[in-house]
C-alpha positions in Angstrom: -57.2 -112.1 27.5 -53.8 -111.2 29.4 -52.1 -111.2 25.8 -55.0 -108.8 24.1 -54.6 -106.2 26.9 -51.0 -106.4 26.6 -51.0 -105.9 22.8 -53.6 -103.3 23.7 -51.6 -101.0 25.8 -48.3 -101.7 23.9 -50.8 -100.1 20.3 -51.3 -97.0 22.6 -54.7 -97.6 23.3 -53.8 -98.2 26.6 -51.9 -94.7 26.9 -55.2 -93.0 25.6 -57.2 -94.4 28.4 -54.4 -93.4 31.2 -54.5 -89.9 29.7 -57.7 -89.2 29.9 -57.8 -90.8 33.3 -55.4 -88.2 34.6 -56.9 -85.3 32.5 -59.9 -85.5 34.8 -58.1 -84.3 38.0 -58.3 -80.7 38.7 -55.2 -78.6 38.7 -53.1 -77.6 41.8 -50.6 -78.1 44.1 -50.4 -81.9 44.9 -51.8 -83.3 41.6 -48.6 -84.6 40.2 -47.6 -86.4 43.4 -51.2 -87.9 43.3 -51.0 -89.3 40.1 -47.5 -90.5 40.8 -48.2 -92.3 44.2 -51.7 -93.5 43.3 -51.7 -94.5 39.7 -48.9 -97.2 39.6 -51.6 -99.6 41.5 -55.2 -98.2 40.1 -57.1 -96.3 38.0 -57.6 -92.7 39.2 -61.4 -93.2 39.2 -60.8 -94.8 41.9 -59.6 -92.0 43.7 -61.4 -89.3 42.2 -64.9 -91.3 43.2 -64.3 -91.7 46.7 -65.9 -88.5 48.5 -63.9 -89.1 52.1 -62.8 -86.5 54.8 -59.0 -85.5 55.1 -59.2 -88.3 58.0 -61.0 -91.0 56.2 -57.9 -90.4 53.5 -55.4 -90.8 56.0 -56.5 -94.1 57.4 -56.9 -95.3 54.0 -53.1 -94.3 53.3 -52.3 -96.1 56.4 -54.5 -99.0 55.3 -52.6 -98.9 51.8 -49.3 -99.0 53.7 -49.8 -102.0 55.8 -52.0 -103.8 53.9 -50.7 -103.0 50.3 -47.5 -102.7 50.2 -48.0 -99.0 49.0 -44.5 -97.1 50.3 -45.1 -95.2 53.2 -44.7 -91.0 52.1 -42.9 -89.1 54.5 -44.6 -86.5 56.6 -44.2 -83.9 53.8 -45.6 -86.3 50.8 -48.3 -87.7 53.0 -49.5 -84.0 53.4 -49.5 -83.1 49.8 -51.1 -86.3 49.2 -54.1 -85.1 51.8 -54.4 -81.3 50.8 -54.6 -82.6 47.2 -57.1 -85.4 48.1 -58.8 -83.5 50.7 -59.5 -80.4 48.8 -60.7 -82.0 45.4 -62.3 -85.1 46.9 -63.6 -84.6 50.2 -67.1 -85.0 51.4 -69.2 -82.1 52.1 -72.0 -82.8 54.8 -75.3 -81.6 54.5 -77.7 -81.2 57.2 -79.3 -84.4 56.4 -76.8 -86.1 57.2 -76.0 -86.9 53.4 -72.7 -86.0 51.7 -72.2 -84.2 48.5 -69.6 -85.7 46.4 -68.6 -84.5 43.1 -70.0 -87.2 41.2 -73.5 -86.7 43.0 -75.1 -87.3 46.7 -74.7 -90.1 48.8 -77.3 -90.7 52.0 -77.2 -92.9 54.3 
């Protein structure tokens, strides 16, 4: 199986997939560094799926950090890496207590 991925990505299918992967992140300041810092361990649906509050991001960079072995950003990259994250996939409370995410609503 290892060898068929590998033959996989090396025929460019691979590539294609990354590519639209990244294609599905909105434009702005901060995307770049996202992709760079997050995509070298996952798939950016990952990311782009979680819904969590500029706090909830922050722990989870930490989390990353010690747990990981993700680098730790400076100050600066860590606060890209939260406007970007933040903005684009944040959670949006209702009065319900449920949140709207961009892939749909989650209650609890």
């Amino acid at each position: 199986m290892l060898i068929g991925l590998a033959l996989a990505i090396l025929s460019g299918w691979g590539s294609a997939v990354w590519a639209q992967d990244f294609q599905s992140l909105p434009p702005g300041p901060g995307r770049d560094e996202t992709i760079a810092w997050c995509s070298g361990c996952h798939s950016m649906a990952l990311v782009t799926q979680q819904g969590m509050s500029r706090s909830r991001w922050d722990d989870t960079i930490t989390w990353m950090v010690e747990n990981q072995n993700m680098p730790e950003p400076t100050e600066e990259e860590r606060k890209v890496l939260l406007d970007y994250l933040a903005s684009h996939f944040g959670e949006a409370k209702s009065g319900d207590g449920c949140i709207e995410t961009p892939w749909g609503r989650r209650c609890p």
